[in-house]
C-alpha positions as CSV (number, residue, x, y, z in Angstrom):
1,X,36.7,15.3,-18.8
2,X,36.1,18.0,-16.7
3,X,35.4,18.3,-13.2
4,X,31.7,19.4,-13.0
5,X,31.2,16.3,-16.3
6,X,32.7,13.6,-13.7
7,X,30.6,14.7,-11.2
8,X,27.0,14.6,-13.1
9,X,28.3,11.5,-14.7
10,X,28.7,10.0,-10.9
11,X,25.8,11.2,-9.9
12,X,23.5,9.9,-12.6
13,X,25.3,6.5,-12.2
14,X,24.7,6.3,-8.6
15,X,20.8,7.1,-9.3
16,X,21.0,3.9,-11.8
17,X,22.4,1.5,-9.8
18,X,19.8,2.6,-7.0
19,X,16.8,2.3,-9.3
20,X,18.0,-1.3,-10.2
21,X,18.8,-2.5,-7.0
22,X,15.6,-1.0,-6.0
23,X,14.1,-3.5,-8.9
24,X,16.1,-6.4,-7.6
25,X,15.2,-6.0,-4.3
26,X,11.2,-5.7,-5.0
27,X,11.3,-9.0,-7.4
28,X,13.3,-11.0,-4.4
29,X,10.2,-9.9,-1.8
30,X,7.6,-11.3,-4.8
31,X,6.5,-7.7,-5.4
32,X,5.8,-6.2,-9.0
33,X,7.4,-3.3,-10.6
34,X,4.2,-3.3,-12.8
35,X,1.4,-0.5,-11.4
36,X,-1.0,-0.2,-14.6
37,X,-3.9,-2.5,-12.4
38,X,-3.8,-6.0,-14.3
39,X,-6.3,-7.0,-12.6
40,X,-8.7,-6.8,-15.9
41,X,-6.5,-7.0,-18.6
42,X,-6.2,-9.5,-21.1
43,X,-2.3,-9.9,-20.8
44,X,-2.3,-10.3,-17.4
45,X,-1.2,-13.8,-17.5
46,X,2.2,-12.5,-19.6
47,X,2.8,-9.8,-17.2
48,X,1.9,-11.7,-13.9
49,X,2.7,-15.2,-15.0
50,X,1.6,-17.9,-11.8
51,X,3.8,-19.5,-9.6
């Protein structure tokens, strides 16, 4: 590989890992990921089981 290759590669690697600690670190402070307003929908119990 190339230089300018190992650089994109790097930097779309370092955008992942943000994005998924991101994730983790919403779901350890109880928050969703989900934003479609489940509030009426009929699958709301599969998306938002309860504690």
């Amino acid at each position: 590989m190339n230089l300018p290759t190992t650089i994109g590669v790097i930097i779309v690697a370092v955008i992942f890992v943000a994005i998924v600690a991101r994730e983790i670190y919403n779901r350890k402070k109880g928050k969703s990921s989900c934003s479609c307003g489940c509030s009426g929908c009929a699958m709301k119990d599969k998306c938002h089981p309860e504690k």
